[in-house]
Rosetta silent file (secondary structure, phi, psi, omega in degrees, C-alpha in Angstrom):
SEQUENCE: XXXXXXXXXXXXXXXXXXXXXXXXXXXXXXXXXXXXXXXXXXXXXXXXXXXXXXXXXXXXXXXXXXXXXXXXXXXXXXXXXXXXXXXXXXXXXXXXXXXXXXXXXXXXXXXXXXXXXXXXXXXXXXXXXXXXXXXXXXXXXXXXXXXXXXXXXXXXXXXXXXXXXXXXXXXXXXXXXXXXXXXXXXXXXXXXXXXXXXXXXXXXXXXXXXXXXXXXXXXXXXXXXXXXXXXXXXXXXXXXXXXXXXXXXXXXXXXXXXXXXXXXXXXXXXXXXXXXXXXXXXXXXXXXXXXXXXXXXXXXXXXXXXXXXXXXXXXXXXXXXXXXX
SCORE:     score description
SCORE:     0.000 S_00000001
   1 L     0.000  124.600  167.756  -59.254  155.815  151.916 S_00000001
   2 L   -40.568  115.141  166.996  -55.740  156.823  153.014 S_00000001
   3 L   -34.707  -78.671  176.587  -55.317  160.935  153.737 S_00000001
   4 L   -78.911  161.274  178.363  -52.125  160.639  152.183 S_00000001
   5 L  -117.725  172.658 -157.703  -50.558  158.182  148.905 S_00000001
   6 E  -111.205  141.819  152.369  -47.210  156.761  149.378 S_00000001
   7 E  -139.043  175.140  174.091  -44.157  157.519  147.173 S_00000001
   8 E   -99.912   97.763 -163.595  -41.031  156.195  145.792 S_00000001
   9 E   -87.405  106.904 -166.326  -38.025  157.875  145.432 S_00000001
  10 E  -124.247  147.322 -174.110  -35.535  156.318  143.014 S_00000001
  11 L  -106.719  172.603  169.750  -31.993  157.924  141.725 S_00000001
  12 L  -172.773  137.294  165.743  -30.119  157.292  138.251 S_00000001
  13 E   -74.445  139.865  172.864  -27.069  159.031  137.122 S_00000001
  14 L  -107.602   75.593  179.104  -27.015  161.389  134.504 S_00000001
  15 L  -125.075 -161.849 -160.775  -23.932  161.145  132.815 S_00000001
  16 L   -63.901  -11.675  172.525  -22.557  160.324  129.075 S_00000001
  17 L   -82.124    3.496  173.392  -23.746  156.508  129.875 S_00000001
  18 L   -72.746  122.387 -170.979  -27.275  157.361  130.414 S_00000001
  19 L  -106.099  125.051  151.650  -30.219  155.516  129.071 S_00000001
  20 L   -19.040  117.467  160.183  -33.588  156.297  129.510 S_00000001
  21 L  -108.620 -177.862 -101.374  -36.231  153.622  131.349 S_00000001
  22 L  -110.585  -17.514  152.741  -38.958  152.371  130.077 S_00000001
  23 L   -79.247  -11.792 -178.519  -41.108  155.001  132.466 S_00000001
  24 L   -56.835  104.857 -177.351  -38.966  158.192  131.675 S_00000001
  25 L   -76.997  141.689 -168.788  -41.060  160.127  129.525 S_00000001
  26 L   -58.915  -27.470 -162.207  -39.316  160.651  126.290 S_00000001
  27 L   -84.620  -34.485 -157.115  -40.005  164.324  126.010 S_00000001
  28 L   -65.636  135.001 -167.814  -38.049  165.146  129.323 S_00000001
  29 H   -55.242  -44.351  176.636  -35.242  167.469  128.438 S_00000001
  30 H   -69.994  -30.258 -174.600  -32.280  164.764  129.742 S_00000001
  31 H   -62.231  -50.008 -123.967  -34.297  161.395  127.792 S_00000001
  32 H   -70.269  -61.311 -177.548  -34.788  163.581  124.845 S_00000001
  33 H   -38.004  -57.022  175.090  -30.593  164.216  124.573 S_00000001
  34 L   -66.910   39.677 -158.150  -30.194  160.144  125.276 S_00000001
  35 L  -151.266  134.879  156.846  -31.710  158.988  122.215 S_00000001
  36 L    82.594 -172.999 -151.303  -30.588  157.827  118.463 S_00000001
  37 L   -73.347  -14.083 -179.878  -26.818  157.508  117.034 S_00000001
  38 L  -113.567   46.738  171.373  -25.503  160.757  119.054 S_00000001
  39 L   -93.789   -9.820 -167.188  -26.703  160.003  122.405 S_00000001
  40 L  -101.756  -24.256  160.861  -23.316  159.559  123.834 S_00000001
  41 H   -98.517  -21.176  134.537  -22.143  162.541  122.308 S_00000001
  42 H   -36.862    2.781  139.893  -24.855  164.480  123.313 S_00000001
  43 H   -85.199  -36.628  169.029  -24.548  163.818  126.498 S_00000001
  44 H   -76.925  -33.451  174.287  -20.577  164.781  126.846 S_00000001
  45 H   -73.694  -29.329 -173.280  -21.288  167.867  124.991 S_00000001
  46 H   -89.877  -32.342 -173.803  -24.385  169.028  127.617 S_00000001
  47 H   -68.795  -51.679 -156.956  -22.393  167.849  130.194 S_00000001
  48 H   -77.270  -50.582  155.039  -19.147  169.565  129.267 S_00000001
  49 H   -16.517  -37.922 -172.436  -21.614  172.815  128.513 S_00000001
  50 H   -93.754  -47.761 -152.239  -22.789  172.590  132.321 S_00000001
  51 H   -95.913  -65.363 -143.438  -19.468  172.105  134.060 S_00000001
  52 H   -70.355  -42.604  178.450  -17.853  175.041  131.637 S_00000001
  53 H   -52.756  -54.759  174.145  -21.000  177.472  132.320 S_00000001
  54 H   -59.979  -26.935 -173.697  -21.153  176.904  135.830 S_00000001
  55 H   -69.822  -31.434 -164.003  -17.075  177.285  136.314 S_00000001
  56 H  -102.224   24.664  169.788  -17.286  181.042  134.459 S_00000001
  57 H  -102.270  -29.097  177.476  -20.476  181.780  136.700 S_00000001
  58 L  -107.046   94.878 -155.222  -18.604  180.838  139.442 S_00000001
  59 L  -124.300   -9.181  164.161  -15.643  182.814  139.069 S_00000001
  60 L   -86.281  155.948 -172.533  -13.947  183.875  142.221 S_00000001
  61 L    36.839   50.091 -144.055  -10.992  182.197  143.583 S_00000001
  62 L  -155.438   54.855 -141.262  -11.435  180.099  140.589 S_00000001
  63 L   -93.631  -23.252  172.777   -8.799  181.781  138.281 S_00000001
  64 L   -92.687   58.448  143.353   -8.311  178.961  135.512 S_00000001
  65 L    44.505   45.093  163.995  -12.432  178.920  135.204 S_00000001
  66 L  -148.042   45.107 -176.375  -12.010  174.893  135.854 S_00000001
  67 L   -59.922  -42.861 -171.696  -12.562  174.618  140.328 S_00000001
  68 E  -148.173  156.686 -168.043  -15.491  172.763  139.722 S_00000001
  69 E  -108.900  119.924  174.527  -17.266  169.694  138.182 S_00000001
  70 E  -104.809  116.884  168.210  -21.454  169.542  138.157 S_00000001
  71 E  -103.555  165.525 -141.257  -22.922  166.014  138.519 S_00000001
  72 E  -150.991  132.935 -176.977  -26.372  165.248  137.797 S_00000001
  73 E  -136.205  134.268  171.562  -28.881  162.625  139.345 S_00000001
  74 E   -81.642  111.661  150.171  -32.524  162.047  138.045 S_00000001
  75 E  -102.980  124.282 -153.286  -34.633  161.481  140.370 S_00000001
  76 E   -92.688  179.474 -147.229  -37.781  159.802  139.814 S_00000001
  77 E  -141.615   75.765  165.455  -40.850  160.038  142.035 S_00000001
  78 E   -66.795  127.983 -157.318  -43.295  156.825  141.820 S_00000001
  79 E  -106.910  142.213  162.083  -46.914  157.525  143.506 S_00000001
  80 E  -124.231  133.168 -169.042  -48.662  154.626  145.168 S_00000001
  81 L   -80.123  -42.333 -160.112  -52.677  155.440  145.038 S_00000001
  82 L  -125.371   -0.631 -174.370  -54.162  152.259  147.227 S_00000001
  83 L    52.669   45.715  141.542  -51.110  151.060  148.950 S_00000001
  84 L   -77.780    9.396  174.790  -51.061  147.757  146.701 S_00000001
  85 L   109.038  -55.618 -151.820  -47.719  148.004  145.645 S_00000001
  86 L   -64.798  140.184  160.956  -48.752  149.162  142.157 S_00000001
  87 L  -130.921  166.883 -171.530  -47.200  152.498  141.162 S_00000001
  88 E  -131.264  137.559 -170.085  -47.272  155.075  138.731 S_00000001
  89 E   -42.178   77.615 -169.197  -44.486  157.263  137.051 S_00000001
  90 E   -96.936  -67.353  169.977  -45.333  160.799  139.105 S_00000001
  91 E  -119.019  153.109  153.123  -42.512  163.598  138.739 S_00000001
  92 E  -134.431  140.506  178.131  -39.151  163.451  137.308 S_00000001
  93 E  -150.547  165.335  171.924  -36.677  166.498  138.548 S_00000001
  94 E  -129.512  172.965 -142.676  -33.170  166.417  138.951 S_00000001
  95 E  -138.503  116.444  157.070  -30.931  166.626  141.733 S_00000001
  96 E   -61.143  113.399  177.479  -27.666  168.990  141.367 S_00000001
  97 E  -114.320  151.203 -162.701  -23.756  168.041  142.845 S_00000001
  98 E  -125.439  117.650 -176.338  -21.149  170.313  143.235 S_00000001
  99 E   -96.984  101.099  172.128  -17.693  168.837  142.724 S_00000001
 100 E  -116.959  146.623 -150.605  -15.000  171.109  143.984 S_00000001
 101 L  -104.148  -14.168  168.978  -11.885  169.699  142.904 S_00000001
 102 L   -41.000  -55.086 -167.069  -10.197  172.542  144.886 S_00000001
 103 L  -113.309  -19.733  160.126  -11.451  171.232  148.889 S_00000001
 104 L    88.129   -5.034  161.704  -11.966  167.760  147.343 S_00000001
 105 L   -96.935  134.812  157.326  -15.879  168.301  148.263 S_00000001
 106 E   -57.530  123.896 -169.220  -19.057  166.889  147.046 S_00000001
 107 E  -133.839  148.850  165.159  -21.731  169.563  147.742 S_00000001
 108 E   -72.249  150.135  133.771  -25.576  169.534  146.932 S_00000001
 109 E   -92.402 -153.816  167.341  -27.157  171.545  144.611 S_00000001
 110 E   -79.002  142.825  153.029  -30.743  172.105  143.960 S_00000001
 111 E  -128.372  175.573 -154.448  -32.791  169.868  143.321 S_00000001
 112 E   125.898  -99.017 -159.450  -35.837  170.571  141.224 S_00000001
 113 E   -19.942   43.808 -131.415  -34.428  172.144  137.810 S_00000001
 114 E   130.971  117.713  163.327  -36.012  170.142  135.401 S_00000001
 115 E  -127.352  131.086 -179.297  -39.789  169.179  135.782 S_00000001
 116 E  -142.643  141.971 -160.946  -41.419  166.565  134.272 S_00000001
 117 L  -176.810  140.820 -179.921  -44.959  164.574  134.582 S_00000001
 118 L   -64.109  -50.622  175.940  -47.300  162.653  133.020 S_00000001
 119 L   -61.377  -60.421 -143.193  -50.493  164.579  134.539 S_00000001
 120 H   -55.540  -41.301 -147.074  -49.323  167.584  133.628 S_00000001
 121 H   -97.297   -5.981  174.567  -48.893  166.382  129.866 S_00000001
 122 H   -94.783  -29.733  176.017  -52.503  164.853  130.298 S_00000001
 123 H   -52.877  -89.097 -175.747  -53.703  168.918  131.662 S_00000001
 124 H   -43.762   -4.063  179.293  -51.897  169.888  128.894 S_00000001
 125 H  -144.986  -23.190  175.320  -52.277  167.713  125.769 S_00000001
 126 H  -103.839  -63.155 -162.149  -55.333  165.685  126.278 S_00000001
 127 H   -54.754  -53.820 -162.045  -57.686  167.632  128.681 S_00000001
 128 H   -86.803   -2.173  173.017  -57.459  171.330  127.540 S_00000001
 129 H   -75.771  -69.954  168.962  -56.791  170.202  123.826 S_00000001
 130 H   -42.184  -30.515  170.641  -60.393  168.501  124.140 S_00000001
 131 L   -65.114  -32.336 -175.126  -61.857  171.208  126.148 S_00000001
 132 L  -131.819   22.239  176.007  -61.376  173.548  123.592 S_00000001
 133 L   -61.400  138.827 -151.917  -61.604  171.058  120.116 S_00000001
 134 L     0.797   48.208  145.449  -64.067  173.239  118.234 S_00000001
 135 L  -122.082  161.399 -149.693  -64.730  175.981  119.839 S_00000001
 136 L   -57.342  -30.025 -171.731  -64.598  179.609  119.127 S_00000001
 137 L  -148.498  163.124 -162.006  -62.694  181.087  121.466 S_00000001
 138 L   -89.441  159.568  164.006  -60.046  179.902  123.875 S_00000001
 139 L  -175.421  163.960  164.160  -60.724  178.892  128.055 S_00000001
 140 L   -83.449  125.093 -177.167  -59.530  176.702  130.704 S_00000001
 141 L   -78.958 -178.653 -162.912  -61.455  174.201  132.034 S_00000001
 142 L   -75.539  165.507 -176.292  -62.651  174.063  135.996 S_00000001
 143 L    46.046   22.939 -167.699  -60.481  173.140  138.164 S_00000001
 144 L   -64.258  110.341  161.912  -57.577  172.978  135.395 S_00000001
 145 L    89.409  -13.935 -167.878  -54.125  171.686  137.353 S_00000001
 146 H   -61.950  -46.709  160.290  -55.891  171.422  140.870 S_00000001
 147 H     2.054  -93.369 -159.118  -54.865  167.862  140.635 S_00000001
 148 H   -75.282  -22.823  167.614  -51.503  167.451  139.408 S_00000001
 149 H   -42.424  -60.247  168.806  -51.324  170.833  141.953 S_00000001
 150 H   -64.387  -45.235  171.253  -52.165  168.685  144.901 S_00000001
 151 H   -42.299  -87.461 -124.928  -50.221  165.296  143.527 S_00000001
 152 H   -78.352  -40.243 -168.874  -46.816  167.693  143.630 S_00000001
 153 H   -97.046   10.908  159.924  -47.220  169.589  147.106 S_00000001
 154 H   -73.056   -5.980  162.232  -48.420  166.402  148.855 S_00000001
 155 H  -104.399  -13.306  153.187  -44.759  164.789  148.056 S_00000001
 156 H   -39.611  -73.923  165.726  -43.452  168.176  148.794 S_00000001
 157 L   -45.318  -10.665 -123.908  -44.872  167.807  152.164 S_00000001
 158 L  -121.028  138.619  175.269  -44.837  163.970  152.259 S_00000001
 159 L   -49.093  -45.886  149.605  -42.081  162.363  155.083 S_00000001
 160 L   -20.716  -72.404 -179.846  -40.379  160.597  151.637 S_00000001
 161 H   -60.044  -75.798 -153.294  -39.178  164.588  150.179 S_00000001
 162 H   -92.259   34.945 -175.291  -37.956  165.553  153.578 S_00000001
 163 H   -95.719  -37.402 -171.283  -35.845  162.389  154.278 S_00000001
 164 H   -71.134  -45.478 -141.979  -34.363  162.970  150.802 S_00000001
 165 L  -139.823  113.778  164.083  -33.684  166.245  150.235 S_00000001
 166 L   -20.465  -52.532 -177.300  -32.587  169.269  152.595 S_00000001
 167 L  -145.787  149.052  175.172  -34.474  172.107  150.675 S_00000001
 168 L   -31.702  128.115  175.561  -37.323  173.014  148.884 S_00000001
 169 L   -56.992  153.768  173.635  -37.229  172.536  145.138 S_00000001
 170 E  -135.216  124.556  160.375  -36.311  175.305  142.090 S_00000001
 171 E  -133.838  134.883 -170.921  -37.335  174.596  139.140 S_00000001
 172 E   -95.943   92.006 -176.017  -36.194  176.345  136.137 S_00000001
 173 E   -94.069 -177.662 -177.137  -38.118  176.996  132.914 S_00000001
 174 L   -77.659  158.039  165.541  -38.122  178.951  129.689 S_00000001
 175 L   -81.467  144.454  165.649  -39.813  182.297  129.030 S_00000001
 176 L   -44.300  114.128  173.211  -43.040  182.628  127.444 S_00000001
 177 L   -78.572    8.325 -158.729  -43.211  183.703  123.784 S_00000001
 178 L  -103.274   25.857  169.066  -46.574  185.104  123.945 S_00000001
 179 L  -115.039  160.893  177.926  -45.515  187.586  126.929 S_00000001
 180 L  -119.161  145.898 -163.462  -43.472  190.658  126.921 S_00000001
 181 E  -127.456  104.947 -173.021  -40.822  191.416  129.638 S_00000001
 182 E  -102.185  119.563  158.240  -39.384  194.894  131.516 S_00000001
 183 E   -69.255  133.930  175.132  -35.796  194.900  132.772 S_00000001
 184 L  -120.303  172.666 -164.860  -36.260  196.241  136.350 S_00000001
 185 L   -77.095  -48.941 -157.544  -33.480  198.012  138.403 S_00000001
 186 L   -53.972  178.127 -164.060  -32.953  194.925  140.518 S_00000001
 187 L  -170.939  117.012  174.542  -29.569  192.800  140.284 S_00000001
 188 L  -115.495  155.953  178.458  -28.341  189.789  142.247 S_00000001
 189 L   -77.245  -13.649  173.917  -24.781  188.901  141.644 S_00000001
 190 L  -112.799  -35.434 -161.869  -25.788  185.244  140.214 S_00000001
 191 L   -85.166   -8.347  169.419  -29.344  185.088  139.003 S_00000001
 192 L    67.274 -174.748 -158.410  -28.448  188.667  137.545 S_00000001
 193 E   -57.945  173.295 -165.148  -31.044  191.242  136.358 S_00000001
 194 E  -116.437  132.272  141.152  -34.435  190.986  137.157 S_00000001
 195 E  -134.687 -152.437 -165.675  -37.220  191.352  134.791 S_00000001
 196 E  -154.134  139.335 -173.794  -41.084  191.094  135.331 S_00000001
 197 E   -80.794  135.719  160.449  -43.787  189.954  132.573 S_00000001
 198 L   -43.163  -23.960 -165.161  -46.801  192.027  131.301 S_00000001
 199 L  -161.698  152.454  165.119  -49.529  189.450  132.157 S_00000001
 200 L   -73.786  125.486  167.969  -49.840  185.857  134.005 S_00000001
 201 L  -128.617  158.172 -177.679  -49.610  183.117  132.101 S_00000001
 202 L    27.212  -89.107 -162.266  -50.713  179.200  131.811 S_00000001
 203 H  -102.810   12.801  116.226  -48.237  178.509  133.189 S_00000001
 204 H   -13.471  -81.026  152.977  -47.442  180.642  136.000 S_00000001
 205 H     9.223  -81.849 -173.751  -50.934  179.591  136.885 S_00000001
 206 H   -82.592  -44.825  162.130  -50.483  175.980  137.115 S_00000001
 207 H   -37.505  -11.124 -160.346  -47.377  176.077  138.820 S_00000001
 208 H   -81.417  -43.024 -131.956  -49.363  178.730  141.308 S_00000001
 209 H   -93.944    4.082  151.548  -51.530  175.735  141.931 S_00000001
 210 H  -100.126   16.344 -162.729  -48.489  173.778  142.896 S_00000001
 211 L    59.130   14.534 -163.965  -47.804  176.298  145.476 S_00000001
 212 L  -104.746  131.577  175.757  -44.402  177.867  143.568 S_00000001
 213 E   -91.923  152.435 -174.729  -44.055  181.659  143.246 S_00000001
 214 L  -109.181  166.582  127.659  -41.961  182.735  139.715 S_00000001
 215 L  -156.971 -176.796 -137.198  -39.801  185.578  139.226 S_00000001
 216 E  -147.163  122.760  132.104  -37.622  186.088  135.802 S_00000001
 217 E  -116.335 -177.630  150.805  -33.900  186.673  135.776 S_00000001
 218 E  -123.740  116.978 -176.358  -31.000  187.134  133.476 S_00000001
 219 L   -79.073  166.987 -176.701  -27.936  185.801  134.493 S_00000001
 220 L   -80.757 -169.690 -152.634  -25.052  187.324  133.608 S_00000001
 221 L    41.765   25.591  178.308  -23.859  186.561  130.122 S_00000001
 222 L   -86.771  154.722  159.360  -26.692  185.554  129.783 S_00000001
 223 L  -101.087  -27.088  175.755  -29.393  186.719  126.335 S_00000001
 224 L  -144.140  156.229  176.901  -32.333  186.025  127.835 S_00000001
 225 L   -58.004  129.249  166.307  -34.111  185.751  130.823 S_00000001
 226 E   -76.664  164.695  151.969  -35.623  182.153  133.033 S_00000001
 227 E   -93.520  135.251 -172.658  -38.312  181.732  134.850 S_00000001
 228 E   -97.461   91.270  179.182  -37.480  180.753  138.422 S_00000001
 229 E  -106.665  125.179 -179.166  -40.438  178.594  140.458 S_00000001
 230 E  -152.447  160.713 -174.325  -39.835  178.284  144.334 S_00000001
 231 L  -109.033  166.264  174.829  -41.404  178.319  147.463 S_00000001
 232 L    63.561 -112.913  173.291  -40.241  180.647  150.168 S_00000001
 233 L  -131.196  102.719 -174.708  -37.548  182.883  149.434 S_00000001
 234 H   -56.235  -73.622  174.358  -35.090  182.097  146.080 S_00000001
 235 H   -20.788  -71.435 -170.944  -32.671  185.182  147.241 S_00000001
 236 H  -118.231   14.108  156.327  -31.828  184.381  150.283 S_00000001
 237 H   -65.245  -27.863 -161.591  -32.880  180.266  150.661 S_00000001
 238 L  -124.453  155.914  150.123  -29.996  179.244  148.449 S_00000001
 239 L   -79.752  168.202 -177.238  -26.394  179.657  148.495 S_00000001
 240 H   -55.440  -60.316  169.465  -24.621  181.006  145.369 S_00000001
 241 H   -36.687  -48.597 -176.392  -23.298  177.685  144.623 S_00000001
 242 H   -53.606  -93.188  174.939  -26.910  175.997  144.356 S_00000001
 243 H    -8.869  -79.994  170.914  -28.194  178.759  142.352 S_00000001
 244 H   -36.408  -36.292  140.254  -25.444  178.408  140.073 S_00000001
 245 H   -28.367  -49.109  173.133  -26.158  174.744  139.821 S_00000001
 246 H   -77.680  -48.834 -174.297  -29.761  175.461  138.562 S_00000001
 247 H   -67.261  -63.860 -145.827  -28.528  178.583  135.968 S_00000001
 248 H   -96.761  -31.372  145.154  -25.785  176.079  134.347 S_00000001
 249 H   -25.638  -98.142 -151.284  -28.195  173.276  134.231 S_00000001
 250 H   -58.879  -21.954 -160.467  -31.555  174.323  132.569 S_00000001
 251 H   -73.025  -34.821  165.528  -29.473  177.110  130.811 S_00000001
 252 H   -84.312  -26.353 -176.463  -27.801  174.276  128.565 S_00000001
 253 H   -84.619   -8.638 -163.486  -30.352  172.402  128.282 S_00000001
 254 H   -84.984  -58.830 -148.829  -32.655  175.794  126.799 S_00000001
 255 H   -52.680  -45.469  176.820  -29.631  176.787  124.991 S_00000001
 256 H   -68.843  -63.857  177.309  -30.269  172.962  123.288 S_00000001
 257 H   -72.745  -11.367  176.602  -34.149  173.309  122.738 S_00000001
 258 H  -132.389   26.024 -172.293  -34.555  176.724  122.471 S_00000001
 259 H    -8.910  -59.875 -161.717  -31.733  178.656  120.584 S_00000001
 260 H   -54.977  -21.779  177.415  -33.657  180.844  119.145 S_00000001
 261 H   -91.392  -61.447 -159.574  -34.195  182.496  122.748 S_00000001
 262 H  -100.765    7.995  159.343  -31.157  181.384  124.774 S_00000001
 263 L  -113.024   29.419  168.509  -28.298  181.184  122.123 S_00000001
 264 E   -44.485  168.051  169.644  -29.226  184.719  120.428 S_00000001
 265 L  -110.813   19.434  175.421  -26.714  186.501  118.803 S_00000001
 266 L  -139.972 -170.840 -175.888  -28.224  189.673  120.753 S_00000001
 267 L  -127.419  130.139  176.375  -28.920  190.327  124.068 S_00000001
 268 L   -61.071  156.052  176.971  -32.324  190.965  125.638 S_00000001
 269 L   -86.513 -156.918  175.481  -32.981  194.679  126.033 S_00000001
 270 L   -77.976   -6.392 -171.331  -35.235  196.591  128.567 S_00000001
 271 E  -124.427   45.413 -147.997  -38.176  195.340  126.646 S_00000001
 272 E  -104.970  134.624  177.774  -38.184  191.870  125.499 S_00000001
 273 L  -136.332  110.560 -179.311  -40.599  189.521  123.592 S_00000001
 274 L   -46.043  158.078 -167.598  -39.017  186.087  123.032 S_00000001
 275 L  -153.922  124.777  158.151  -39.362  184.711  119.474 S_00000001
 276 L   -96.486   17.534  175.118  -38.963  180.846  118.505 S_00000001
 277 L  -114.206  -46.750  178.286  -38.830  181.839  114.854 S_00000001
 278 L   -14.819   98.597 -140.369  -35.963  184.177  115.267 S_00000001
 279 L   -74.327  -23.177  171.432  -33.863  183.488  112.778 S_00000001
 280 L   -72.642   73.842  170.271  -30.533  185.484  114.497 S_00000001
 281 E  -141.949  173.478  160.616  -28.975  182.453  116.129 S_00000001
 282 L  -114.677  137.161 -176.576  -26.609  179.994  116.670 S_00000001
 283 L  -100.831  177.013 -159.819  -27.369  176.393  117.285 S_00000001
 284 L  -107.889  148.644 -162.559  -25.177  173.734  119.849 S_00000001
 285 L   -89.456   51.149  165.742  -23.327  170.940  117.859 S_00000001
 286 L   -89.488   15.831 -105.691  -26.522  169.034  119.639 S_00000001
 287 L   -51.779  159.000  162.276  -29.083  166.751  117.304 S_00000001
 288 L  -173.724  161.154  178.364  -32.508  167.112  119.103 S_00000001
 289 L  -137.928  104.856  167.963  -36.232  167.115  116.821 S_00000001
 290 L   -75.660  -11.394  178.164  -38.191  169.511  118.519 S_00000001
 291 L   -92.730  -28.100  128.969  -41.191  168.491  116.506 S_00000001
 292 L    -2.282  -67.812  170.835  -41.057  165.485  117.622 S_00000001
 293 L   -79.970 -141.723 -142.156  -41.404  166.153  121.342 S_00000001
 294 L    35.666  -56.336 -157.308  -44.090  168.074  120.700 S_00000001
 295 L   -95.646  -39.819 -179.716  -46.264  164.901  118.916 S_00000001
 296 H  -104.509   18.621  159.941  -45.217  163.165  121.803 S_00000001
 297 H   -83.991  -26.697  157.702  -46.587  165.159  124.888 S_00000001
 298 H   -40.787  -98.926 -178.753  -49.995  163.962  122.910 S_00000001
 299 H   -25.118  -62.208 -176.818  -48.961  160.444  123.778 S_00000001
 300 H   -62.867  -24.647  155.603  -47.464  160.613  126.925 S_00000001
 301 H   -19.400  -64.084 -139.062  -51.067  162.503  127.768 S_00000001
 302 H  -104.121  -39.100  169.326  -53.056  159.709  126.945 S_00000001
 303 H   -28.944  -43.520 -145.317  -50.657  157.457  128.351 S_00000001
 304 H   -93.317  -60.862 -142.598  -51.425  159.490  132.030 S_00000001
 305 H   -85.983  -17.230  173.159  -54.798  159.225  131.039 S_00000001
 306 H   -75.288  -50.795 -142.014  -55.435  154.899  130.545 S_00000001
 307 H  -111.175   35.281  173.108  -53.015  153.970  133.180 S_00000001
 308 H  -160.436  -13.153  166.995  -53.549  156.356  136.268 S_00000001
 309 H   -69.656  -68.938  165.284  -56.542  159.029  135.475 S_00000001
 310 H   -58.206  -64.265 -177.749  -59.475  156.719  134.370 S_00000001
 311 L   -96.526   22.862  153.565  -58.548  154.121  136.683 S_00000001
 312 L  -135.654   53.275  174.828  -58.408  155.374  140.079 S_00000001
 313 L   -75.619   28.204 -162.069  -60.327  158.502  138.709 S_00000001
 314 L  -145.696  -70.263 -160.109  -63.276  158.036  141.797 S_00000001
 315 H   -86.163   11.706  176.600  -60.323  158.071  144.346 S_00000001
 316 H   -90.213  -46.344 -173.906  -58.239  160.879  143.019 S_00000001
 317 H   -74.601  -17.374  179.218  -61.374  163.110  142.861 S_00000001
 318 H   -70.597  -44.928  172.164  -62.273  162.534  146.664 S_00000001
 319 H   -58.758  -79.141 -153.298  -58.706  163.168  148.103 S_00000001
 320 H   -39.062  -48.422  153.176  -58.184  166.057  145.521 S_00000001
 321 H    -5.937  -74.492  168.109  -61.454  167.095  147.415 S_00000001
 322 L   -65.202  -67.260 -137.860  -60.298  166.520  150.707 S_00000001
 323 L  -111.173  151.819 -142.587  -56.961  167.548  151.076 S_00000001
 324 L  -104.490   -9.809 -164.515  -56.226  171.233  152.388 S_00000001
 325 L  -107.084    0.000    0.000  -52.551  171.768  152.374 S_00000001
């Protein structure tokens, strides 16, 4: 058996012409937006959202708030198990460009800011659903995430990632509703205040187990706080620009799926416990059916679990065994 699996790194633009393939799980914050009789304007509206958020986040020498243009590339991640060719649909994240129309340069962002995977939606919707189907009290099962943990930093690590991509990934998610949150004295000038959560959660966890450290800001003009997961150091690994790249991203896309948090009509305080029933909001001239993705994190689960879980389930548990880094 190989030490290492092989992967495939493939790009696709994300702009108002984007279509999903036929491996893209449907759920994934950018598919979800490309789908049904509005996908094209739901895409120029998240788009236009992104470019105007990053332009008033980026706000020096930048006096009509329109310097710069954010372009957006998916990039998909294909894992080969046996080196036969066959592969299977392993991360999707996307990879941030910074268009200044000022200097006439294309600049990287981050890449990262969006995470998406099939295992994880098999952790999460098949295994630990079953794991805890009628019983009394809640638990995780062993080893929960070591897996899809190992899957993510062996393509971190893997000669593929650092031909592609410059710097470690940030990926940006939503806050927890079942946690509470203290504003701390700290302050960065982009990622904005700092706060810090009463307790660890999920998923904090399973991200630990992908090697990525969290911390929670609010940027400014911002209502609520993100969670930030990176390796090394997010402060002083990124330039302002990147960072800003990541913040005007996921922050439109939350702003789409999660109103009720990131389009408040209030601002968090020093003490904040997110609410998706909160009825004091405004929504984005966006269609999206969150119950929908929901019903279909089930699927794409089981999906994870016929065509790459069960059948090389002997040689996934022996590496996952095996490998140390």
């Amino acid at each position: 058996m190989k030490d290492d699996f092989s992967f495939t790194i493939k790009r696709v633009c994300f702009d108002e012409d984007y279509r999903p393939s036929d491996n893209t799980r449907i759920t994934t914050n950018f598919a979800n937006l490309a789908r049904g009789e509005y996908r094209k304007a739901n895409l120029r509206n998240a788009l236009a959202m992104i470019d105007n958020r990053f332009n008033a986040l980026a706000s020096w020498d930048n006096p009509a708030g329109n310097r710069y243009n954010v372009e957006l590339e998916i990039i998909s991640v294909d894992i080969d198990i046996d080196g036969s060719g066959q592969t299977f649909p392993t991360i999707e994240m996307l990879q941030t460009y910074i268009v200044d129309k000022q200097t006439n340069e294309r600049l990287n962002g981050n890449v990262g800011n969006n995470f998406s995977s099939y295992v994880r939606d098999y952790d999460f919707s098949v295994l630990l659903l079953n794991h805890n189907k009628n019983q009394q009290g809640f638990s995780i099962p062993d080893n929960f995430g070591d897996l899809h943990g190992k899957l993510f930093k062996c393509f971190v690590n893997s000669q593929e990632y650092q031909q592609a991509f410059a710097k470690l990934p940030v990926i940006c998610l939503s806050v927890s509703d079942s946690k509470t949150y203290h504003r701390t004295e700290n302050t960065h000038p982009v990622l904005g205040v700092e706060y810090q959560p009463n307790e660890s959660s999920l998923t904090e966890l399973y991200f630990q187990k992908m090697g990525l450290k969290v911390r929670y800001f609010m940027p400014p003009n911002s209502v609520a706080p993100l969670a930030f997961y990176f390796f090394g150091d997010l402060l002083n690994d990124y330039t302002n620009l990147e960072l800003i790249s990541t913040i005007a991203t996921m922050e439109t896309f939350q702003k789409i799926y999660r109103p009720e948090i990131y389009n408040a009509n209030a601002v968090a305080g020093q003490r904040y416990k997110p609410n998706l029933k909160h009825p004091d909001h405004s929504v984005t001239q966006i269609v999206y059916d969150r119950e929908e993705r929901s019903q279909l994190a089930i699927e794409q689960g089981r999906f994870a679990e016929q065509y790459f879980i069960k059948p090389y389930q002997a040689v996934l548990e022996q590496w996952s065994a095996n490998y140390t880094n």
